[in-house]
C-alpha positions in Angstrom: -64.0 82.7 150.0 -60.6 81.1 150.9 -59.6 77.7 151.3 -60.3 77.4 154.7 -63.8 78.7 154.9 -64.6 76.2 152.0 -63.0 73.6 154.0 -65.2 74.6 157.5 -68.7 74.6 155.2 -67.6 71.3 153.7 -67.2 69.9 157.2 -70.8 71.3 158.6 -72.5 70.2 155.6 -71.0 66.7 155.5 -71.3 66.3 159.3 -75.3 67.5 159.4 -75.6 65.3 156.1 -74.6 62.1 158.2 -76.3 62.7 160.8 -79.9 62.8 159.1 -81.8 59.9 160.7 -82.3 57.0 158.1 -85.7 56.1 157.1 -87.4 52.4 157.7 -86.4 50.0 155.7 -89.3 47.3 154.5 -88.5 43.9 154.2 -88.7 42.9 150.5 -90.9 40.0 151.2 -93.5 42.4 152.9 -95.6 43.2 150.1 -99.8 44.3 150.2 -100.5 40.5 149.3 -103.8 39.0 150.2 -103.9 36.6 152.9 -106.3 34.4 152.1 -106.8 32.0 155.0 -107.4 35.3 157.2 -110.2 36.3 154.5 -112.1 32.8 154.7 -111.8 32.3 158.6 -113.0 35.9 158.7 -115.9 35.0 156.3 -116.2 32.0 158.4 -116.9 33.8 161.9 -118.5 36.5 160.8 -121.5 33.6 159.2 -121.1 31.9 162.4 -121.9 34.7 164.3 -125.0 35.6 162.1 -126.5 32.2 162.8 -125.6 32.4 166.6 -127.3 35.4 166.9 -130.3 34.1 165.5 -130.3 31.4 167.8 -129.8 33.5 170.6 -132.4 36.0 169.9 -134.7 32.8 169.8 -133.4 31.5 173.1 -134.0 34.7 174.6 -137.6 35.2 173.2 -138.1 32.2 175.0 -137.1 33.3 178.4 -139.2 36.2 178.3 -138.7 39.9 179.7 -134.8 40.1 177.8 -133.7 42.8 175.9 -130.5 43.3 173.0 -128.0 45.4 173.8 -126.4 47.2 170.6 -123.3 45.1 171.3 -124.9 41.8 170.7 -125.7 40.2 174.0 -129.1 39.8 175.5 -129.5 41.2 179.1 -132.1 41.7 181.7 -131.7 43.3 185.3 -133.8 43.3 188.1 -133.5 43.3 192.1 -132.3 47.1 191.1 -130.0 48.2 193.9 -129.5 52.3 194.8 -125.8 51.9 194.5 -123.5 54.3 192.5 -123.7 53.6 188.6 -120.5 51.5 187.1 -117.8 53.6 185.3 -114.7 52.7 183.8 -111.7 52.9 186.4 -114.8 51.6 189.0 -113.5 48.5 191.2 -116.5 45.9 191.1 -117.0 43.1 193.6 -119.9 40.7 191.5 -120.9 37.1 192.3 -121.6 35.0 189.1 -122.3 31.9 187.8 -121.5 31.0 184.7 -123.8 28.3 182.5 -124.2 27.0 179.3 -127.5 27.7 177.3 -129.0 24.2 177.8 -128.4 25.1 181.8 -125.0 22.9 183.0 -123.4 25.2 185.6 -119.8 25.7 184.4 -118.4 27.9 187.3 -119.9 30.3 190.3 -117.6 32.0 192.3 -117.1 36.4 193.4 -115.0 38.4 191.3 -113.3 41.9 192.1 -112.4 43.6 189.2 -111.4 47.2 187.8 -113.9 48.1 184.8 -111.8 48.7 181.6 -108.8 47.3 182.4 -109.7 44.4 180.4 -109.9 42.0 183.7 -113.3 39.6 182.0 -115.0 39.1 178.8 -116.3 41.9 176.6 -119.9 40.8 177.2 -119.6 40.8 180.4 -117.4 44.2 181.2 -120.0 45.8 179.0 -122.9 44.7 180.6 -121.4 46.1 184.0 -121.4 48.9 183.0 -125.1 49.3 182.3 -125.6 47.9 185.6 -125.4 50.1 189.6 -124.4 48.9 192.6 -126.7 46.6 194.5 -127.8 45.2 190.9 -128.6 41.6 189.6 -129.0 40.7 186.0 -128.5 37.8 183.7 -126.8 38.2 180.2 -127.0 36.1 177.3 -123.6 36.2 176.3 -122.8 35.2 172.4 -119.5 33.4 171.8 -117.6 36.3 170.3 -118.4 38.4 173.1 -117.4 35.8 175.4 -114.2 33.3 175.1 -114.9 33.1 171.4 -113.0 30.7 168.6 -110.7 29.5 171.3 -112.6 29.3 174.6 -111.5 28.9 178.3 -110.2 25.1 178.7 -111.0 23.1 180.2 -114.7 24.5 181.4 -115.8 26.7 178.2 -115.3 24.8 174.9 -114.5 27.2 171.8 -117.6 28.9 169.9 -119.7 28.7 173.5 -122.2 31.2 174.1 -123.0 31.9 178.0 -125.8 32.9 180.7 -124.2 34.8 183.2 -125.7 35.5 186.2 -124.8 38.6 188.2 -125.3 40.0 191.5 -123.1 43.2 192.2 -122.4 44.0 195.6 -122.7 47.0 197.0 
């Protein structure tokens, strides 16, 4: 091999060498320590949500006719319309009011929105989408399904759980 050759496989090597992309670099502060404040608040919720439930389930009991959806809220529908069945991607036009459990009206209005893009609360979205066109229903909506730790100021306070009343138009 002459000098020249050497020199040309040199200069391919070196040039594909520097041009390998660099991997991440972690910050040395970054480490797998425990953050304790996000372990207690998590305890914290997840024991508050264990006692609202049993409340709830109590509360609903009481109203008669209400059933638990695996998700956590308490529904029940009636007036059942013969519209198509709510999808994702469906646009939904609903009247609602929105109360607390001891009955104070926090809100009515009519709401248009498209089902999983996020537009309302969990609860709510999820309960849509057991729901057909023409529907009405009420959920019992539990805090964290609803505005949870933080709530919707200044008409839902933090940690409030909700009766929603629907009525999906057609």
């Amino acid at each position: 091999m002459n000098k020249i050759s050497f020199f040309i496989l040199l200069g391919f090597c070196l040039f594909f060498a520097s041009c390998k992309k660099q991997l991440p670099q972690l910050p040395s502060n970054k480490g797998n320590a425990i953050n304790r404040n996000s372990e207690s608040m998590l305890l914290i919720n997840h024991n508050l949500s264990i006692k609202e439930d049993s409340i709830l389930e109590k509360f609903a009991e009481s109203k008669g006719s209400f059933r638990k959806n695996e998700m956590g809220f308490w529904y029940h529908i009636f007036n059942v319309g013969s519209g198509l069945k709510v999808t994702d991607s469906i646009k939904c036009s609903f009247d609602f009011k929105i109360m607390k459990l001891d009955g104070i009206m926090l809100q009515t209005g009519n709401k248009q929105i498209i089902i999983g893009k996020k537009q309302t609360i969990t609860g709510l979205e999820e309960g849509l989408k057991m729901m057909h066109k023409g529907d009405s229903a009420t959920f019992i909506i539990p805090w964290y399904l609803g505005y949870g730790m933080k709530g919707e100021a200044p008409l839902i306070a933090p940690y409030t759980s909700l009766i929603l009343k629907i009525k999906l138009s057609d």
